[in-house]
N, C-alpha and C positions, 0 to 999 in steps of 0.2 A: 428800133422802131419805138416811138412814145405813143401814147395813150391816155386818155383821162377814163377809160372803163376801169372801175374800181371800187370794190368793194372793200370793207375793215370787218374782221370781226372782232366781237371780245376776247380778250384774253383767256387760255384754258388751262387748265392744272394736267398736268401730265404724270399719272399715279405711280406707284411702283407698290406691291402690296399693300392698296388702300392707300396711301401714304402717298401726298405731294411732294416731287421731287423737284420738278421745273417747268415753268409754265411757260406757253407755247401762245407768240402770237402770229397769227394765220392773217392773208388778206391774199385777193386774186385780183390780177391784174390780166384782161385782156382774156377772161376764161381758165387763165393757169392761176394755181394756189401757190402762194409762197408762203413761208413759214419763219420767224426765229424763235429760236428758247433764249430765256434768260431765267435766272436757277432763282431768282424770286419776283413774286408779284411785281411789287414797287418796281424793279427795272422793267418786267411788261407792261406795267401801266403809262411809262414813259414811253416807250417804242409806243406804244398803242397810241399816246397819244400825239406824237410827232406824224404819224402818219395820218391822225385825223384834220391836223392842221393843215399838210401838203394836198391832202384831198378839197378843202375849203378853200385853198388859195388858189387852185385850179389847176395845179402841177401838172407835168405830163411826166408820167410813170414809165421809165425803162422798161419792153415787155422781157429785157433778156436777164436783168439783175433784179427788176420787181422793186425798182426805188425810184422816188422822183429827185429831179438834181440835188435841192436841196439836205438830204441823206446820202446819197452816194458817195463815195469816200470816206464819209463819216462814221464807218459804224467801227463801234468803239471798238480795241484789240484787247483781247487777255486782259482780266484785271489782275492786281499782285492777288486779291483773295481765291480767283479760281487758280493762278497758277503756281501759290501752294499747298492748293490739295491735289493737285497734279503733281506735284514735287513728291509730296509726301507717301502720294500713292506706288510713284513709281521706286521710292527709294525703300519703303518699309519691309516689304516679303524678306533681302538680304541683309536687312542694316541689323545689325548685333543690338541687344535690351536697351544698353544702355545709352549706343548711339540714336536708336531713335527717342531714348528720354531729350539727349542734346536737340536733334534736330527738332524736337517739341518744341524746346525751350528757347531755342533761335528765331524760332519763325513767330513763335508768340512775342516774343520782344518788337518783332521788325513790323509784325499789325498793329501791336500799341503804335508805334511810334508811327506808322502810315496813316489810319483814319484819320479823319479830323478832328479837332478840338472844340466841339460846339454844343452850344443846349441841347439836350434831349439823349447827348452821346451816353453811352454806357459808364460805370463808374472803374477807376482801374482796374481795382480788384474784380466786378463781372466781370470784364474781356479777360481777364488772368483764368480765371477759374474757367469761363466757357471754353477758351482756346486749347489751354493745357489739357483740360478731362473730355471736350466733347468734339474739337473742331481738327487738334492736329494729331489725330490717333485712324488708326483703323482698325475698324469699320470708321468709312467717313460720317460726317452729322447726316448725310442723306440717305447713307444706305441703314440705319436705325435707328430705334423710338430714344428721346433724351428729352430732359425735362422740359418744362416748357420756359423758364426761364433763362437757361444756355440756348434753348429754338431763337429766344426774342432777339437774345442778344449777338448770334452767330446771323439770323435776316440781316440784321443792322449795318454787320458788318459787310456783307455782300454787296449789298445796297450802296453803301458809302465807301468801298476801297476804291482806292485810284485805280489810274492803269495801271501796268505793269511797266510801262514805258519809262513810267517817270522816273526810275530809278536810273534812269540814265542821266537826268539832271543831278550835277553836282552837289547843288545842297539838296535834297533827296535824298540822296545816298549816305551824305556824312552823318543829317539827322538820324541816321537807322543805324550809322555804326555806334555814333555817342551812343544813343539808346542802346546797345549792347554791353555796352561801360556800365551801364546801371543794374544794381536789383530792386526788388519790385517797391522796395520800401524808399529807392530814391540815393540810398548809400551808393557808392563806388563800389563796383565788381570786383573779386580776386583779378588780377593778370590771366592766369589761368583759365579762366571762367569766361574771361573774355575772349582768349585766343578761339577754346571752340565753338563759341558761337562764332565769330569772324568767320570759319574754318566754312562751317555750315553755307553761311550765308555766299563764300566764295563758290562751295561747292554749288550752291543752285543756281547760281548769276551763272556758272558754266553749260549746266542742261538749261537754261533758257536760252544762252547762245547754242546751243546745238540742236535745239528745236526752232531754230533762225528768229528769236525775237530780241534778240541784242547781234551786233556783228563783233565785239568786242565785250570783255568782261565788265560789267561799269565799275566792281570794286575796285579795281584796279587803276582805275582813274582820278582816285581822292587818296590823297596821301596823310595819312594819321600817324599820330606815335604810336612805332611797337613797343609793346613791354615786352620786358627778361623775357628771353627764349628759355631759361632754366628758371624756377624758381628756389632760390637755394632753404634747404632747411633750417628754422629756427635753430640757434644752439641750446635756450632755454630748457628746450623739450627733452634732449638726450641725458637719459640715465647713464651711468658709471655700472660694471659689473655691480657691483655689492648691491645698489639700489635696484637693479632688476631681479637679482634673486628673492630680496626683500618681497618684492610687489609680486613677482609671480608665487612667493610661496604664500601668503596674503588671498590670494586668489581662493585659495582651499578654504577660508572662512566664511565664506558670505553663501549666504543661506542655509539651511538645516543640514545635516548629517545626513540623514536618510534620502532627501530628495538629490542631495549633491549638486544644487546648484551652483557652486563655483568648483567645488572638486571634481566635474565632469569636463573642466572647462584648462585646467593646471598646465595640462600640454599644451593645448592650442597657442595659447599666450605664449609656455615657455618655446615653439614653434617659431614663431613671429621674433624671438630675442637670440634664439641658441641656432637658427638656421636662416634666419634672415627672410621669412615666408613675410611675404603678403596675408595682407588677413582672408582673402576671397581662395585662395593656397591653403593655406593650415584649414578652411572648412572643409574642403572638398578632399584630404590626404587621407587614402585608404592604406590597408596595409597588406594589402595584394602589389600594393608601388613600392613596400620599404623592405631594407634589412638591419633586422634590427637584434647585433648577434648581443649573446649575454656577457660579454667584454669589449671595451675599444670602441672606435664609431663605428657608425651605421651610416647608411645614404639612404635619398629619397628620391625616386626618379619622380619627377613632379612633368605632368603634361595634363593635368586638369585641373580650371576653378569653378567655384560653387559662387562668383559675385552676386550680390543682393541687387535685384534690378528694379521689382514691383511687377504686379502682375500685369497692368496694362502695357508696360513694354515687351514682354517675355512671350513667346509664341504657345509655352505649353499652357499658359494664365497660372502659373507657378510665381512666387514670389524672385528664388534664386534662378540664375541664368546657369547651361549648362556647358562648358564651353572648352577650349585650348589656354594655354598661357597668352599673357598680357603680352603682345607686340609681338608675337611668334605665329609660326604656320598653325592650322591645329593638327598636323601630327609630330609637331615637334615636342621631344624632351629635356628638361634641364636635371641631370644629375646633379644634386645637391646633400652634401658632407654633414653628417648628424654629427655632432662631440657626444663622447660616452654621459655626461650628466643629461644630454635630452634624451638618448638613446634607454637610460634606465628610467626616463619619467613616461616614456612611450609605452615601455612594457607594463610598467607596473600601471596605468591607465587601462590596456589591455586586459590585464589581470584582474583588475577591479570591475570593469563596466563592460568588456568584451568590448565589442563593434556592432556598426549597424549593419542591416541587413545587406548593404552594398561593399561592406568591408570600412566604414568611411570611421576613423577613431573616435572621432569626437563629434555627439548629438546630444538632441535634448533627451528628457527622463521617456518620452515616448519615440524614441529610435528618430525623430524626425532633423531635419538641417538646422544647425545654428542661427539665428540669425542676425544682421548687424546691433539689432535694439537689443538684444537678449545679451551679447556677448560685449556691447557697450555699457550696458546696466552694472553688471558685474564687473569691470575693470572701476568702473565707476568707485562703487564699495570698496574693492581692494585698495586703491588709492590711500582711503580712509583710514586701513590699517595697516598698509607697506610703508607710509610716508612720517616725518615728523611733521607735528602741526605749522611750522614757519612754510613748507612747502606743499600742503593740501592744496591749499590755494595758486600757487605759480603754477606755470605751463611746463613742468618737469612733468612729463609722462603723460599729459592728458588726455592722451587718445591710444587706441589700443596700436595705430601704426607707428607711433613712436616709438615701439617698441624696435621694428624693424630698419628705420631713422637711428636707432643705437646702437644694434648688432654693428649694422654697415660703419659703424664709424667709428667704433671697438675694434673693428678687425683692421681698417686702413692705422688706428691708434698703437695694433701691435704688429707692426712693419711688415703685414700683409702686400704683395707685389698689386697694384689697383685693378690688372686685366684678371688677374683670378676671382677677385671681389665681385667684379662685375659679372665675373661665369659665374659665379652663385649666387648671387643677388639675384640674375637676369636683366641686368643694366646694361645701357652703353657707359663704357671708360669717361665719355665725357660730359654725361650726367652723374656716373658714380663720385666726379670730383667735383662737378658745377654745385651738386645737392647735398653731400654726406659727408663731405669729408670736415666732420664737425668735430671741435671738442668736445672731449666727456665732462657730462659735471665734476664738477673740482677738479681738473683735471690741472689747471692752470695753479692748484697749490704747490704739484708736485712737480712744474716746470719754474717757479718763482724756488722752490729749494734747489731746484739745481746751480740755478744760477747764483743764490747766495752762496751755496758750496764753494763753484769756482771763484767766485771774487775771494772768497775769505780765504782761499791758497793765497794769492797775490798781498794779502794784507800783512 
């Protein structure tokens, strides 16, 4: 049945403690009220005003849908901006700290790269910082207070996101994958860094097909270059035994006596080189997990890390995440092999600083968790005094994971079987060779003597 009985009203804010959350436009057709929300003004000002023109033109109003012809069919579907805070919402309660730091970081790429490009649009860096800190976390930007500047620039964005449709057009979608290519500064992305945002971006084109708004994947429809599936490790970075001993005993210098800032720190490091720990591993190793007898080695049943997340990803609003091993169940264990020299730098740690209150070796001067900037600083300085000045500067050791890039590649160097390597590492076999199976520094002096050896038999 149509009708020209019809009434519009203004638009109205819809509160949520005080607070507008989505505004609601109302108009009655034939004595019944119909209603849509749309989550900012600007788009009710548009519905409001599309229905003030179908009223002027003389339209005859569906009384069963509450539209006249010229809106029927048309009313817009999902945009990509409400459907990822739908994403986000539904993904964050199980997603692990640092997974939802990625899916942050994924969906903030693929907004830059959807809005449009025009006067008045935000600058990259707002939409970087409103999306990242206020738009793709929860609590969403609607359910609390956030400055008014992230407010302007998250309207904006609502206001002006496409569908959600569109990513089903080809170039659509490729735009959004390049833009994941990128960091914010416009450089090319690690591989890595690419894969998981890709990763992200697959996974939600999946829950939009199964909440029927795609019948098929559309990433799956653009064919890009993949990069390496393994990224191998620099050889630059890998110390030789003697240079790791150097640096971790180096470590003992930096900072005062008394406070022990780098002497609380000796094991952790030699952890990371003499056991092949992860650094997120050596923070979190208590010694309720180790045995660590007064001759010969020791083991470390390892089934907990302490990774540095940030408090906006972490559920407890704790900086460290609380968690299982990397790529493992969480109640799985990896027994792992101490040599007698880490085994007597464990104790005599013990001996010196005790433990923290959860048993956990190594903390700062107030019992509390390591963390990545504190335990970086310090490797930092060591450097300074493990290293000669020709190599301060090169990529030999630069990062405290390098440390564990050497172990692994020290042990395949002295005719380690590689499936054992990888049960103590916690590897697969075919990343343990795709990434680590690196030369030690100098290591290629003492394969060039060999081979002069044997020629100069034959000479």
């Amino acid at each position: 049945m149509k009708t020209t009985d019809v009434r519009v009203w203004e638009p109205r804010a819809k509160s949520r403690q005080g607070r507008a959350t989505t505004w609601e436009v109302r108009w009655v057709v034939a004595g019944r009220e119909v209603s849509r929300s749309r989550r900012t003004k600007g788009l009710a000002d548009k519905l409001h005003a599309r229905l003030l023109m179908a009223v002027e033109k003389g339209e005859q109003f569906d009384t069963d849908t509450g539209l006249p012809p010229s809106m029927e069919e048309q009313e817009p579907g999902i945009t990509w901006w409400a459907f990822a805070l739908k994403y986000v919402a539904m993904k964050w309660p199980h997603a692990a700290p640092n997974y939802r730091d990625e899916i942050n970081e994924a969906l903030t790429c693929a907004t830059k790269a959807l809005v449009p490009k025009r006067p008045g649009a935000p600058s990259s860096e707002a939409l970087q910082r409103a999306l990242r800190d206020w738009a793709f976390v929860r609590p969403g930007p609607d359910e609390r207070e956030i400055p008014e500047a992230a407010r302007s620039v998250i309207v904006w964005v609502a206001e002006n996101s496409p569908p959600l449709s569109d990513l089903s057009k080809p170039d659509v979608m490729r735009e959004v994958l390049n833009a994941l290519r990128l960091k914010l500064d416009g450089e090319a992305a690690a591989s890595e860094t690419f894969k998981r945002k890709r990763k992200v971006l697959v996974n939600a084109m999946n829950y939009a097909r199964e909440i029927g708004e795609f019948k098929e994947n559309p990433v799956h429809a653009v064919s890009v270059e993949k990069p390496n599936r393994v990224t191998a490790v620099d050889p630059r970075v890998v110390v030789n035994p003697r240079q790791a001993a150097n640096l971790i005993a180096s470590v003992s210098y930096v900072g005062g006596y008394e406070r022990a800032k780098g002497r609380r720190l000796v094991g952790l490091f030699a952890g990371m080189y003499y056991a092949g720990l992860r650094p997120a591993e050596a923070v979190g190793i208590t010694v309720q997990d180790c045995h660590l007898p007064a001759e010969g080695w020791g083991v470390a049943n390892l089934h907990r890390t302490r990774p540095t997340a940030g408090k906006k990803w972490t559920k407890t609003g704790e900086v460290h995440d609380d968690r299982g091993l990397k790529n493992r169940r969480p109640e799985d264990v990896r027994p792992t092999p101490l040599p007698p020299v880490l085994v007597a730098m464990w104790r005599d740690s013990i001996n010196t600083f005790g433990t923290a209150d959860d048993g956990r070796l190594f903390f700062s001067e107030h019992g509390k968790l390591v963390g990545s900037t504190a335990y970086w600083r310090v490797w930092s300085e060591a450097r300074l005094y493990g290293l000669p000045p020709d190599l301060v500067n090169s990529p030999l050791a630069a990062r405290p994971y390098d440390l564990r890039h050497s172990a692994l590649s020290t042990w395949l160097n002295a005719g380690l079987d590689p499936t054992e390597v990888a049960e103590r590492a916690g590897n697969s076999v075919e990343v343990l060779l795709a990434r680590y199976a690196k030369c030690l520094h100098g290591r290629h002096v003492v394969a060039n003597q060999k081979i002069e050896k044997l020629l100069g038999e034959y000479e």
